[in-house]
LOTORVO-408930 format. One line per field, with one value per atom (N, C-alpha, C): residue in three letters; atom name; x, z, y. Coordinates in steps of 0.1 Angstrom, whole numbers, plus 2048, in hexadecimal, padded with zeros to 3 digits. Layout:
REM LOTORVO-408930
residu <- ALA,...
atome <- CA,...
px <- X,...
pz <- Z,...
py <- Y,...
This chain:
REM LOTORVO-408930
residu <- UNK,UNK,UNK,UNK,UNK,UNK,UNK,UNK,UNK,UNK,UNK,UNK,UNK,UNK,UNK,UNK,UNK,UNK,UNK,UNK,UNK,UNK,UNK,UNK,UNK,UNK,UNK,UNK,UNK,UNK,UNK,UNK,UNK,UNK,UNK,UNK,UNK,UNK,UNK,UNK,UNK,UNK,UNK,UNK,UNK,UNK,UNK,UNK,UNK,UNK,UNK,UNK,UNK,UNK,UNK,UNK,UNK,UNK,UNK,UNK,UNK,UNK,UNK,UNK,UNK,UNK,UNK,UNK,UNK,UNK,UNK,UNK,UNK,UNK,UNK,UNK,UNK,UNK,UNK,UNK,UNK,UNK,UNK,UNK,UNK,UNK,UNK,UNK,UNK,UNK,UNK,UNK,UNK,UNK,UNK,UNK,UNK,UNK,UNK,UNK,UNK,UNK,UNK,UNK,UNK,UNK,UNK,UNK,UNK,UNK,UNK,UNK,UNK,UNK,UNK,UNK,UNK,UNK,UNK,UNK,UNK,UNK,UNK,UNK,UNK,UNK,UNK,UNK,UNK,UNK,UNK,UNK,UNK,UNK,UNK,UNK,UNK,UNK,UNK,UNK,UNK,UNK,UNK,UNK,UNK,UNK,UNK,UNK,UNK,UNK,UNK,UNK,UNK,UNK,UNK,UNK,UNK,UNK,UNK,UNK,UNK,UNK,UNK,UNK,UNK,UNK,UNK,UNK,UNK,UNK,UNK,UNK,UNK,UNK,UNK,UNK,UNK,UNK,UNK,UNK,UNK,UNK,UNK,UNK,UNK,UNK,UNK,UNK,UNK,UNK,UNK,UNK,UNK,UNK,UNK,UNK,UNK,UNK,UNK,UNK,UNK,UNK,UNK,UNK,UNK,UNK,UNK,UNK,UNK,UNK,UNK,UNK,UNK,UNK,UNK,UNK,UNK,UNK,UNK,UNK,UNK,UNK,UNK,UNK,UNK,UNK,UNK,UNK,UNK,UNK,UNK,UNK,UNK,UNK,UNK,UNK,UNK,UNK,UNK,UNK,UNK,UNK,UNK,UNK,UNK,UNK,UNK,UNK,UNK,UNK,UNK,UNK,UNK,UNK,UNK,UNK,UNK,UNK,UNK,UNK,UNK,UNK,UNK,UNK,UNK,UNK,UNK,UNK,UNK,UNK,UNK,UNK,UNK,UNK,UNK,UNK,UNK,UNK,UNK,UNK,UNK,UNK,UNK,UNK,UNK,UNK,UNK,UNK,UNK,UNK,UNK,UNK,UNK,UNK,UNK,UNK,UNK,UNK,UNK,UNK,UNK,UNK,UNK,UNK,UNK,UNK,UNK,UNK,UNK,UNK,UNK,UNK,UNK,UNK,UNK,UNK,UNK,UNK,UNK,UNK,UNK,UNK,UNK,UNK,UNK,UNK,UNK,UNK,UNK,UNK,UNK,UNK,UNK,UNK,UNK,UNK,UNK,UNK,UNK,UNK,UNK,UNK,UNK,UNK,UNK,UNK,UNK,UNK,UNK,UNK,UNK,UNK,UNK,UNK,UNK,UNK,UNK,UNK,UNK,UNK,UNK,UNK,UNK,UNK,UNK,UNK,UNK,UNK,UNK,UNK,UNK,UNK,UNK,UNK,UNK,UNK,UNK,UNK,UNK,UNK,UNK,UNK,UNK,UNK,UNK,UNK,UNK,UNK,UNK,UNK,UNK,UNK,UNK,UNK,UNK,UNK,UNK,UNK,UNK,UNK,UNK,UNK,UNK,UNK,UNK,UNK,UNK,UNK,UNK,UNK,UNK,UNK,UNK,UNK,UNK,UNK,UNK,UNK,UNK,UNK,UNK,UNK,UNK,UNK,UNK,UNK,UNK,UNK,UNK,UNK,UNK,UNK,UNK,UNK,UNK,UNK,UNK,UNK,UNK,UNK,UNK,UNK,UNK,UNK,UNK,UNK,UNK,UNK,UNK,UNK,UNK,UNK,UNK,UNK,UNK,UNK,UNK,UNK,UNK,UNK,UNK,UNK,UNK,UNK,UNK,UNK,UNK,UNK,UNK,UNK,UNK,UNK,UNK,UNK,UNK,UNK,UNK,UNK,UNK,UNK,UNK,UNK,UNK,UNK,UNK,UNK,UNK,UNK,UNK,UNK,UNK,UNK,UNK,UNK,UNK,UNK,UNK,UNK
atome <- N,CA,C,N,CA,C,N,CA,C,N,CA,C,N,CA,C,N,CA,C,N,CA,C,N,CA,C,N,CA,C,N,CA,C,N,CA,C,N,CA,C,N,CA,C,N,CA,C,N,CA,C,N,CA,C,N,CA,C,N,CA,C,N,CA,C,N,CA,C,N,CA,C,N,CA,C,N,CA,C,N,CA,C,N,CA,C,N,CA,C,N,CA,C,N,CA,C,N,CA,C,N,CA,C,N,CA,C,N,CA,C,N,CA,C,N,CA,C,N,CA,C,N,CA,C,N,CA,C,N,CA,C,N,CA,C,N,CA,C,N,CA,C,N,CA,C,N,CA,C,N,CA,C,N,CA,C,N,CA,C,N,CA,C,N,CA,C,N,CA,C,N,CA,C,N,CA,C,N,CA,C,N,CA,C,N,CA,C,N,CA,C,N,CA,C,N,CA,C,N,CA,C,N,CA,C,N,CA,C,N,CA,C,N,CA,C,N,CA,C,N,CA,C,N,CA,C,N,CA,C,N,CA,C,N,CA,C,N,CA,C,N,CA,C,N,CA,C,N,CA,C,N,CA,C,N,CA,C,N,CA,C,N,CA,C,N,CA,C,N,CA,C,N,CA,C,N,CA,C,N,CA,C,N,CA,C,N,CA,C,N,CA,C,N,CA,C,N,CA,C,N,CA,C,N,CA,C,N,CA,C,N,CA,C,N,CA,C,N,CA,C,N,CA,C,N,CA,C,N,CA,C,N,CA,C,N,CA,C,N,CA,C,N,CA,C,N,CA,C,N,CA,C,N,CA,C,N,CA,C,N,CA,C,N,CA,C,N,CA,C,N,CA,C,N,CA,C,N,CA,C,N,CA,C,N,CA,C,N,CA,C,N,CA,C,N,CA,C,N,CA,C,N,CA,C,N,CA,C,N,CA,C,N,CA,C,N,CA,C,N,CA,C,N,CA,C,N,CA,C,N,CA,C,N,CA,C,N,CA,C,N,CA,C,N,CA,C,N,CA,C,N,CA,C,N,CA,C,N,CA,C,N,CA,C,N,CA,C,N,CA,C,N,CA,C,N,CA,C,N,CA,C,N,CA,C,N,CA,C,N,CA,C,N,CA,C,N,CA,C,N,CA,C,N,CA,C,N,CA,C,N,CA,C,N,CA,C,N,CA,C,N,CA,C,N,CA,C,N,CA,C,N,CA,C,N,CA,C,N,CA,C,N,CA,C,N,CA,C,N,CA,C,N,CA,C,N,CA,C,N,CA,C,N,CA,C,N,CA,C,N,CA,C,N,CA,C,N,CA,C
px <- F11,F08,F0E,F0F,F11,F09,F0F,F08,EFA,F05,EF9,EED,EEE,EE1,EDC,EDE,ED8,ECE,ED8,ECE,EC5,EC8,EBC,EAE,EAE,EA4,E9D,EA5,EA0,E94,E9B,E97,E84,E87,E7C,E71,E76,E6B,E63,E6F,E6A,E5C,E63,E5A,E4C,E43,E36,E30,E36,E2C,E1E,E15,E0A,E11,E0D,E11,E04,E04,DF7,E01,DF7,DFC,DED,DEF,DE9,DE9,DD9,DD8,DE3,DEC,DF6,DF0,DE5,DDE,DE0,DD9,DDA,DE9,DF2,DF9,E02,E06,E12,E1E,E1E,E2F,E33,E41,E48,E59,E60,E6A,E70,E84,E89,E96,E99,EA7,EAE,EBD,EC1,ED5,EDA,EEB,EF0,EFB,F01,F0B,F09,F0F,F17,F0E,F1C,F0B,F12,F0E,EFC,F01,EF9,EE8,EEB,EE1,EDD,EE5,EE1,ED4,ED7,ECE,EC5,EC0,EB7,EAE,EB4,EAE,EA7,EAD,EA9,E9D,E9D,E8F,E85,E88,E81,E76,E7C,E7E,E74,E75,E6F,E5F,E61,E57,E4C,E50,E46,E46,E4C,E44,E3A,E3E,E32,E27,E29,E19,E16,E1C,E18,E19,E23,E2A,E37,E34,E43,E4E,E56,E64,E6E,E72,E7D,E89,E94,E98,EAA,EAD,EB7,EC0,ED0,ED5,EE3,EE7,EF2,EFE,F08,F11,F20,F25,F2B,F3F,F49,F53,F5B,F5E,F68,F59,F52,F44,F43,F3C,F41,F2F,F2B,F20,F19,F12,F10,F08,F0B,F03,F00,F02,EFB,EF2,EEB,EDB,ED2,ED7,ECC,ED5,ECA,ED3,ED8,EE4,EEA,EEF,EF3,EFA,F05,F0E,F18,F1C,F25,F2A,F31,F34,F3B,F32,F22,F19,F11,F16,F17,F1E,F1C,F23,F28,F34,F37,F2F,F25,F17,F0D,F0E,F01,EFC,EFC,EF1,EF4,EEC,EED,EEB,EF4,EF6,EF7,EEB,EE6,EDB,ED9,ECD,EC3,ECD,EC7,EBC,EC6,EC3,EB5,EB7,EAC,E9E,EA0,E95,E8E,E98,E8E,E8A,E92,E8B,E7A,E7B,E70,E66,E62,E5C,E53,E49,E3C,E37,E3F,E41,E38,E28,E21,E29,E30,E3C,E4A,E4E,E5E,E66,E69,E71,E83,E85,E91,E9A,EA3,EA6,EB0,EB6,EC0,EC1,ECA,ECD,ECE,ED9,EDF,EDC,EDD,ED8,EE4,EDD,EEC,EE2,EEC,EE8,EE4,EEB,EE4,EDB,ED7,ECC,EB9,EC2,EB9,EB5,EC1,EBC,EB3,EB3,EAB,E9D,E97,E8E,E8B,E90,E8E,E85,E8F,E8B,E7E,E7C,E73,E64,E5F,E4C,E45,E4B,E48,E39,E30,E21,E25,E2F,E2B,E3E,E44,E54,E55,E59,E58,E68,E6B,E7B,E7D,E89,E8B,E89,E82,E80,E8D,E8D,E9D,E95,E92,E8F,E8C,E9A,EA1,E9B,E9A,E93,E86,E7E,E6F,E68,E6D,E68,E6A,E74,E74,E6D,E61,E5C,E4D,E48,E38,E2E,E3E,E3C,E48,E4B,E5C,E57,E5E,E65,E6B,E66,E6F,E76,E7F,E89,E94,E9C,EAA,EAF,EA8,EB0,EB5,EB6,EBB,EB7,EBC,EB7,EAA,EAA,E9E,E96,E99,E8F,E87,E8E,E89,E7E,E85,E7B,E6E,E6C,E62,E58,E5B,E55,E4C,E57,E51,E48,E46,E3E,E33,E38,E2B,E1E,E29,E1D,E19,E21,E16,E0D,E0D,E01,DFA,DF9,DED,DE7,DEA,DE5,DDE,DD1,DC8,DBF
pz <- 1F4,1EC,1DD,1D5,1CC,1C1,1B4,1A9,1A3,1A7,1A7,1AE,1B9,1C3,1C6,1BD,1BA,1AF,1A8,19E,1A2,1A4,1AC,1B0,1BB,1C1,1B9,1AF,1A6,19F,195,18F,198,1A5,1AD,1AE,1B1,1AE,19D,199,18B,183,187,187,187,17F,17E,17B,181,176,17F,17C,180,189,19A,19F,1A7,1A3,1A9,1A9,1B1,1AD,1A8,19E,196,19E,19D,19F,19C,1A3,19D,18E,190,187,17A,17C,16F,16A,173,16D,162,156,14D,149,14D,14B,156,15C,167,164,16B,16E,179,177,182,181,189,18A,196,193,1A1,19C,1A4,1A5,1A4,198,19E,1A5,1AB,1BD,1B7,1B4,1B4,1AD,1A9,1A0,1A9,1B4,1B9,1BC,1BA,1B9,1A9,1A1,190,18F,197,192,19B,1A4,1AE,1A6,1A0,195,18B,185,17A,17C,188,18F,18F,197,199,18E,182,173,16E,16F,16D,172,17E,184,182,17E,17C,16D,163,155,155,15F,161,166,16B,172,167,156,14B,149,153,14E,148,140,135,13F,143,14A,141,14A,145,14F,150,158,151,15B,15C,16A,168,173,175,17E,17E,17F,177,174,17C,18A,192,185,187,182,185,17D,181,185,183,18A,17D,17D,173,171,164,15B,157,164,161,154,149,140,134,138,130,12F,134,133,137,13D,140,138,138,135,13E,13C,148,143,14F,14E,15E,158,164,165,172,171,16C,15C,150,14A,149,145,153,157,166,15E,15B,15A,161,15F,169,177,16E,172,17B,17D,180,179,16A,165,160,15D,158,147,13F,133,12B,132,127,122,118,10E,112,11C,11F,12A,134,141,13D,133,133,12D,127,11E,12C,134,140,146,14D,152,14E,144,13B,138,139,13B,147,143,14A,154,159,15D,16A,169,170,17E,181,18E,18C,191,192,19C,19B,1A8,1AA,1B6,1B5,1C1,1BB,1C1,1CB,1CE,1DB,1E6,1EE,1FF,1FF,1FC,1FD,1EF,1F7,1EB,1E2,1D5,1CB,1C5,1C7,1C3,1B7,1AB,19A,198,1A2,1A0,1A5,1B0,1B9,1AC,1A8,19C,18E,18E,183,18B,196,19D,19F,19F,1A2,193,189,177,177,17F,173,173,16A,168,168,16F,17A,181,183,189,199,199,1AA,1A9,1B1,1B2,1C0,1BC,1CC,1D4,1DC,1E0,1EF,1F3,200,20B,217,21E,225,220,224,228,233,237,22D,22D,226,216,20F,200,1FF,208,207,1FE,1F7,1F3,1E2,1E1,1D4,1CF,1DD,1D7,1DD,1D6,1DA,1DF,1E7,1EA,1EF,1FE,200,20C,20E,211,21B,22D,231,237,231,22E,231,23B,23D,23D,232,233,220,21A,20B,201,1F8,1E9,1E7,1E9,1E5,1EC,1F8,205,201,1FA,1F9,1F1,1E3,1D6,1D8,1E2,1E7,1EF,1F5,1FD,1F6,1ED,1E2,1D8,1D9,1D1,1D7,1E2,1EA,1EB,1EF,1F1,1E5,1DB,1CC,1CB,1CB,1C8,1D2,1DB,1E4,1E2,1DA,1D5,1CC,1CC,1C4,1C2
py <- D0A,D03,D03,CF6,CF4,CF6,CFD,D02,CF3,CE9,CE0,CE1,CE5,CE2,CF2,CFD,D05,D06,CFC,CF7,CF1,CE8,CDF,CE5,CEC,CF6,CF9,D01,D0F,D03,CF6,CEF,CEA,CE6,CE2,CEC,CFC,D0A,D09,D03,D0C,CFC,CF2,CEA,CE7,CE9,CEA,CDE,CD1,CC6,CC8,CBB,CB1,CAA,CAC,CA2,C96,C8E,C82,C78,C6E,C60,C5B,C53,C4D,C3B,C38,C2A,C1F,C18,C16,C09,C01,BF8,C04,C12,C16,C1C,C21,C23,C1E,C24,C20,C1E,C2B,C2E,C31,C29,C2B,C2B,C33,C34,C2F,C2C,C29,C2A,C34,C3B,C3A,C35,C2E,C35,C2F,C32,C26,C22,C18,C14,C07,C06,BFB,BF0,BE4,BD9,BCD,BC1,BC0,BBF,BB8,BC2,BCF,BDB,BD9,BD4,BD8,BC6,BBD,BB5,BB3,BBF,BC1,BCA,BD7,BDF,BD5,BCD,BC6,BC0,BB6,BAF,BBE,BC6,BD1,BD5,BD7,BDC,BCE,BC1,BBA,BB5,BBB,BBB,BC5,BD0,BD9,BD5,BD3,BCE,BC3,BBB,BB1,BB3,BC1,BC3,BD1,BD1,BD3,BE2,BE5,BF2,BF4,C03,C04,C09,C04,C0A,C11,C1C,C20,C23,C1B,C1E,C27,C31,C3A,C3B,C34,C32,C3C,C41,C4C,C42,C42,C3C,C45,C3A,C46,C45,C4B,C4D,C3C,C36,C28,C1D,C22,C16,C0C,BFF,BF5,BF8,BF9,BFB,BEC,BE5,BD8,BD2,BC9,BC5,BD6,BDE,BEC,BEB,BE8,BE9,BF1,BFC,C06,C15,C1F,C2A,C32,C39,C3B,C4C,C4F,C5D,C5E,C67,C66,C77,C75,C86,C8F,C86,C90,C96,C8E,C9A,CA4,CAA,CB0,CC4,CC9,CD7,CDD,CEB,CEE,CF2,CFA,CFF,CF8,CEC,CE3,CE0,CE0,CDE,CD0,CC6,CB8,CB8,CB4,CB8,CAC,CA3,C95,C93,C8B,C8C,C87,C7B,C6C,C71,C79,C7D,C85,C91,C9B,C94,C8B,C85,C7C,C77,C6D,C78,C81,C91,C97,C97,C9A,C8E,C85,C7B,C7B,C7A,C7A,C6F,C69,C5C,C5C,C51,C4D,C4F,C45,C43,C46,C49,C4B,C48,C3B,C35,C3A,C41,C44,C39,C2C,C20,C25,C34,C33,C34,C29,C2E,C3C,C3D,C4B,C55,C61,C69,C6D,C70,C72,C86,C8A,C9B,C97,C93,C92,C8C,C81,C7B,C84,C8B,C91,C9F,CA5,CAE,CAB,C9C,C9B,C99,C94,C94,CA1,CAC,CBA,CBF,CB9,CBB,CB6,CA7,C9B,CA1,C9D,CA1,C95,C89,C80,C84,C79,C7E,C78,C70,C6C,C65,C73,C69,C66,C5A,C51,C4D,C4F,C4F,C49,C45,C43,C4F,C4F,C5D,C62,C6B,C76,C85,C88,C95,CA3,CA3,CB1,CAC,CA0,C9F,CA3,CA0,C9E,CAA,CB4,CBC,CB3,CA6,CA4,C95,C90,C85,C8B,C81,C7D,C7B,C67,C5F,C5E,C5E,C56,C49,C42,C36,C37,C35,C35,C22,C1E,C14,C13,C0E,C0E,C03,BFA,BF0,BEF,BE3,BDF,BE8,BE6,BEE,BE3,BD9,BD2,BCF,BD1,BDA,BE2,BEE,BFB,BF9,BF3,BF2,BE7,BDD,BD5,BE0,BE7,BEF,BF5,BFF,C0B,BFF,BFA,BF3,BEB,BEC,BE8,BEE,BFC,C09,C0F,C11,C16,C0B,BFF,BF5,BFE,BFE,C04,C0E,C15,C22,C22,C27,C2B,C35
């Protein structure tokens, strides 16, 4: 096991938020944190991102930026594996500040799981984090998704079912 994913754990124990899901009509503030893949995932995000401002929420989205990956438009904030420590520990501002954010929803956009991403889900004080269903995660959402098809599969879905919640 990796110092990362000891971290992780320890981070998920020590974790005390509020966890509910909130009527999604009243909810506010939402988050959406995803990996980038390639062009065609960043303007699926974007629709995404657009869509929930139109239904009059603040978004904030935070996307893991992998090593050589092309940073489409810069338009979201990002963090990669140079802020990563020897330790496990994730050593960005950007990252700790979305961590710490109290975020109505928390949409996490991946097929596949990414460990950094999965550690700030372990961090976040998030009221309802919603993700694709993976077994072995389920201790780190709320809400998961089971989906095996598109990224914009995914996010149609997860948005299908927070509307339904109240």
């Amino acid at each position: 096991m990796s110092f990362l994913e000891k971290r992780t754990r320890r981070a998920l124990k020590k974790n005390k938020s509020v966890r509910n899901s909130v009527p999604y009509k009243q909810a506010q503030q939402v988050g959406v944190l995803f990996s980038v893949e390639d062009k065609q995932k960043h303007l699926e995000i974007k629709e995404f991102v657009h869509q929930l401002e139109q239904d009059g929420k603040k978004v904030q989205v935070l996307e893991y930026l992998p090593l050589k990956a092309e940073n489409y438009e810069f338009m979201f904030d990002f963090f990669t594996i140079k802020d990563l420590s020897f330790w496990g520990e994730i050593k960005s501002d950007i990252a700790q500040k979305f961590s710490d954010t109290p975020f109505d929803y928390l949409y996490y956009i991946d097929r596949e799981s990414n460990p950094l991403a999965i550690n700030l889900l372990a961090n976040s004080k998030a009221k309802c984090r919603v993700g694709r269903y993976r077994e072995v995660e389920s201790d780190f959402f709320e809400l998961m998704i089971e989906q095996n098809g598109t990224n914009k599969g995914l996010m149609d879905t997860m948005l299908k079912y927070t509307k339904q919640l109240r």
